[in-house]
N, C-alpha and C positions, 0 to 999 in steps of 0.2 A: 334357530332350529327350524325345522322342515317339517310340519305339521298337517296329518289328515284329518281331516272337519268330511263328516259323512250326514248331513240333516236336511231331510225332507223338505223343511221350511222355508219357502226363499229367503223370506225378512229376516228371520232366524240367523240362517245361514250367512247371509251378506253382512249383518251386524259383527257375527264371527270371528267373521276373516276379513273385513276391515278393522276390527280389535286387534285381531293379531297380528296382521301383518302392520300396523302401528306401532305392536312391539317389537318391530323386527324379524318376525319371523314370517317365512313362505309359506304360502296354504295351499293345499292340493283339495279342492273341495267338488264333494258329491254330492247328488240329490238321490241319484238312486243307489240300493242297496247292490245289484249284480253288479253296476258297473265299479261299486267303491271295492268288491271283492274280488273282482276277478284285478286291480289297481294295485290291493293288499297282497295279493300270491309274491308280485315282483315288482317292488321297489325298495327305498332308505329312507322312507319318513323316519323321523325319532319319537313321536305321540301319534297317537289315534283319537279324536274326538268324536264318537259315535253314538247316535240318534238309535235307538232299538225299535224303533216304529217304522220302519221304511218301506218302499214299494219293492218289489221281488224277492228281494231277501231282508229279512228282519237283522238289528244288528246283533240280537245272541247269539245266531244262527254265526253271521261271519265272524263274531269272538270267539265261539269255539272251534271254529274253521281255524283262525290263526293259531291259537294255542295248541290245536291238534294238532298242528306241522312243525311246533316246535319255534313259533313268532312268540318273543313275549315283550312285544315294544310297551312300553305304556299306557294303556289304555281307559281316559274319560268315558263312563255310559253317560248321556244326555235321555233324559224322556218325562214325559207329562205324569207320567206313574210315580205314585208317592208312598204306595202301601210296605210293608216293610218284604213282606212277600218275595214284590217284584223285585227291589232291590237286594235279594237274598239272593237269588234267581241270578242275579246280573254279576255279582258278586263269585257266585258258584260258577258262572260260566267261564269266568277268568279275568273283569274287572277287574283294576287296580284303583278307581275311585268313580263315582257316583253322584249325579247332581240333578236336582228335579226343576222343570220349569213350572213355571217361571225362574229366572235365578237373576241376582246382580252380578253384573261385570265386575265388581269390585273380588265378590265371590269365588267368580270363573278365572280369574287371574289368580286368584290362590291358588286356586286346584293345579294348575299348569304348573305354575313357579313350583311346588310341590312334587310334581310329574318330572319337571324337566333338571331338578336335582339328583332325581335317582338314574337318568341318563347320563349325567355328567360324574355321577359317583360309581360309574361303571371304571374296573380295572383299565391302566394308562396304557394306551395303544397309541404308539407312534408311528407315522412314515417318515422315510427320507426321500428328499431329490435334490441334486445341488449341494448345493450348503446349508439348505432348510429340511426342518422337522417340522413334521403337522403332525400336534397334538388334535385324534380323534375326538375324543371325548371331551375336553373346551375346547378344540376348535383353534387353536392359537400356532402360529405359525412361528417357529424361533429359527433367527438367527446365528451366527458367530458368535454377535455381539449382545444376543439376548433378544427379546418378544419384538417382532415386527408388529408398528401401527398400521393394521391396514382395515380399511372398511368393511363391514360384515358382508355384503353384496360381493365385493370382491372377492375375500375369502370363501363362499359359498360357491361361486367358479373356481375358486385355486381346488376348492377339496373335491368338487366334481371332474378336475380336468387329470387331478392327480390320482384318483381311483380309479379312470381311463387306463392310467399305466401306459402311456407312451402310444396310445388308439384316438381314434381322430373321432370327438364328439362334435354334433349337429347344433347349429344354433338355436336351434330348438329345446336340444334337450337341455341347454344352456340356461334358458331361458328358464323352462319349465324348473331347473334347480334357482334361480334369483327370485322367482317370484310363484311358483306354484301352478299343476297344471292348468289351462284354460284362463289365464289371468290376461286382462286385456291390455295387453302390450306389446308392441309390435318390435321384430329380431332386431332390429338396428341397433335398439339398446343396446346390445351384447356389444356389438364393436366398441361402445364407452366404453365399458367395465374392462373388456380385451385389452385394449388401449392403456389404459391406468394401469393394470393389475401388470403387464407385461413392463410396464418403465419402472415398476418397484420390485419384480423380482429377476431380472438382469444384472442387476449389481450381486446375485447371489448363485450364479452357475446355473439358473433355470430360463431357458425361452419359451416362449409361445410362439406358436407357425400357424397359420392360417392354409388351408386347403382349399382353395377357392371353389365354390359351390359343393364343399362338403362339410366344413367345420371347422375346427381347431385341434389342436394336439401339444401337450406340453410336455418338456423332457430338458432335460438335466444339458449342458455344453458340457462339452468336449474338454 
């Protein structure tokens, strides 16, 4: 899954999203509050991991911003506040669960695993292209012959390149969907995963095109 981490705290913050992206999942991580809201107006995360203490904008302030437009991703409050109050407060703003620091990682992986069930227990939205179906909500790519094994990296470009719709995404934004915006890795990666993911869905009526110093584009054969 493709996860927002919005905390203040550097050490905090890097412990995170080194956790999670451990468990496989991409982190788009913020330190400050305008720049995590004005991030949240328009993207796909699937969770929101959010710090209510932040500089510019507090994160009640952006919880209620999302729920007022009609966002109701998942949303962890993180904060030092323990009183029952504040978490009332956090709760009433449009939380969907609540954890105070200090916390264990043992903890914080609950709460996600918890969080990232009621994502995947969302009504079954499928795409087609080719001969393949992507299952939105798990994620899973089936064939003719039944579920294609493919690596979640991969998959994570197949479902970015397939929600393109036949438009030509930047290596970048490639990027920024395999590992989360700001993550320290340089675009060439992409030509791996390009590589790979394009010899395993060929044998099913879908190629990948490369636009040279523009991007990619993926779309169904002929």
């Amino acid at each position: 899954m493709r996860i927002v981490v919005v905390e203040d705290n550097p050490s905090v913050a890097k412990g995170i999203r080194y956790h999670l992206q451990d468990a496989g999942h991409a982190v788009d991580l913020f330190h400050d509050g305008g720049e995590a809201a004005d991030f949240l107006s328009d993207d796909s995360a699937d969770i929101v991991v959010l710090d209510i203490n932040l500089p510019q904008k507090d994160g009640l302030t952006i919880l209620r911003e999302m729920r007022g437009r009609g966002d109701y991703r998942p949303v962890l409050l993180l904060t030092a506040r323990s009183e029952t109050e504040d978490k009332v407060a956090g709760l009433d703003a449009g939380a969907d669960d609540y954890l105070s620091k200090p916390f264990e990682m043992a903890e914080f992986n609950a709460r996600i695993r918890a969080l990232s069930r009621r994502v995947t227990e969302q009504p079954k939205v499928t795409r087609a292209i080719g001969r393949l179906h992507f299952d939105v909500a798990s994620r899973m790519i089936e064939g003719p012959d039944g579920p294609l094994s493919i690596p979640r990296r991969e998959v994570a470009l197949f479902e970015r390149l397939l929600l393109a719709e036949g438009r030509i995404v930047s290596k970048q934004l490639l990027l920024d969907s395999l590992y989360g915006t700001g993550a320290d890795v340089d675009e060439p990666v992409v030509e791996v995963y390009v590589s790979r993911l394009r010899k395993r869905l060929q044998p099913h009526g879908v190629l990948i095109t490369v636009k040279r110093g523009l991007g990619y584009m993926m779309q169904a054969t002929p």
